[in-house]
N, C-alpha and C positions, 0 to 999 in steps of 0.2 A: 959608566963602568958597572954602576951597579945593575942595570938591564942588562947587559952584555953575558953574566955571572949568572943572575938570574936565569937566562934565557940555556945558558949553556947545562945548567943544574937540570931545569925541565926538558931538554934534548936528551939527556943521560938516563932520565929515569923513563923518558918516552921508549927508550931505543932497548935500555933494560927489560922491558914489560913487551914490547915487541919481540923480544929474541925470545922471553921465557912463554909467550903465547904459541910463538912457534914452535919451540919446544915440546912445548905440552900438547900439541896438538899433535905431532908425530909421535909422542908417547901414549895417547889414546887409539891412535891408528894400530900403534904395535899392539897393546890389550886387545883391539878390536878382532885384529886377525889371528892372533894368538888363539882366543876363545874359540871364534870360528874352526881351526886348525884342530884343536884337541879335541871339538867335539867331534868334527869329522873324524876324528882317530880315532874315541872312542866308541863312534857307531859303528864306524869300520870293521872294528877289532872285533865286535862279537857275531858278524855273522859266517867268519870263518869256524863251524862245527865241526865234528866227526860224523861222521853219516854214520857207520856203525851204531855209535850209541844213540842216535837220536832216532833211528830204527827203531830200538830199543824202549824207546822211551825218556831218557835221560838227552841234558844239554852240557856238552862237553864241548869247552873252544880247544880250536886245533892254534895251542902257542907259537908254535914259529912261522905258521904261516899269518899271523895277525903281526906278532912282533917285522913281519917284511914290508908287512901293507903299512905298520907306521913308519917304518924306516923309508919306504917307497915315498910318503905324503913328504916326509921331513926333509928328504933331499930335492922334490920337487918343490917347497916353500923356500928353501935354504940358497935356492939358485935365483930367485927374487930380490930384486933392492928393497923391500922393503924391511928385511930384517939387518941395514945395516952394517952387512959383513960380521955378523955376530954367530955366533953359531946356537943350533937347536939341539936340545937333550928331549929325552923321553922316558919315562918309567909308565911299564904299562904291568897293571894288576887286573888281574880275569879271577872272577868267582863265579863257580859252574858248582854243579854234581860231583864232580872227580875231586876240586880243590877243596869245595868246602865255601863254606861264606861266616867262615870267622873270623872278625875284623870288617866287616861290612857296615854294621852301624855306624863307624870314625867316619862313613861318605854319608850318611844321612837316608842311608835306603832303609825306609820301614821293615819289610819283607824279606826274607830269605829266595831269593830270587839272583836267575844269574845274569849278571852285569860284568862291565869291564871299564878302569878305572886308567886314564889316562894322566900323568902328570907331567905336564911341559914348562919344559927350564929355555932361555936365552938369556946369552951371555953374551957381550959385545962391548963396543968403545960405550963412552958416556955420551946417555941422549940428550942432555943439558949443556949449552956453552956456557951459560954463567958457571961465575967459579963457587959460588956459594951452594948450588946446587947438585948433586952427582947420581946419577943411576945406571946401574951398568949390567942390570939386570931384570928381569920380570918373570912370574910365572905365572901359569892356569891351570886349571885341572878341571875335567870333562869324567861323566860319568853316565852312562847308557846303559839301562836296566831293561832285561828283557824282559816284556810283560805275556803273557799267555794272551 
């Protein structure tokens, strides 16, 4: 009886360690593509300019056609299994010439230089079955500085 106990103890904590491997391993996939996903956004997002001003001289992002092209990525990642039937958020921040780049240092850009700052949220069921465990969330944030 007592090998029986034994054996059933070490099957539990075997199958414990197996669930939460797996677990975690489709939780690094979601970071993985996540990352991927925002930086693509954020390099995206800044090469929609004004021609006008950059005639001029000046780098001005054109907003709502960058806020489409992340919307366009978000529903094209959004229709993949791999975010779990969760859904994708986005906050995107642009610093050009027009807006200004105050507040730029909070991203770690040395330079007054214009960038465009993506923040991506997913919100979904929980990626842990153990019960001890729970995350029902993750974010990234992607930041593409335009260099001369």
């Amino acid at each position: 009886m007592k090998t029986f106990l034994t054996f059933l103890g070490l099957l539990m904590v075997c199958l414990s360690l197996l669930c939460f491997t797996s677990d975690m391993d489709r939780y690094a996939k979601l970071q993985l593509h996540m990352k991927a996903l925002a930086e693509d956004c954020a390099a995206g997002c800044v090469l929609f300019t004004d021609e006008a001003e950059y005639a001029q001289g000046r780098i001005v992002f054109d907003e709502a056609d960058a806020r489409r092209y992340v919307n366009f990525l978000l529903e094209k990642a959004e229709s993949s299994d791999l975010y779990l039937n969760g859904s994708l958020r986005a906050e995107l921040r642009l610093f050009d010439d027009e807006r200004g780049y105050e507040g730029l240092r909070a991203w770690r850009v040395k330079q007054d230089r214009p960038c465009g700052v993506v923040l991506l949220r997913w919100d979904g069921p929980d990626l842990f079955r153990l019960p001890f465990f729970s995350l029902t969330s993750a974010r990234r944030t992607a930041v593409y500085e335009w260099v001369d």
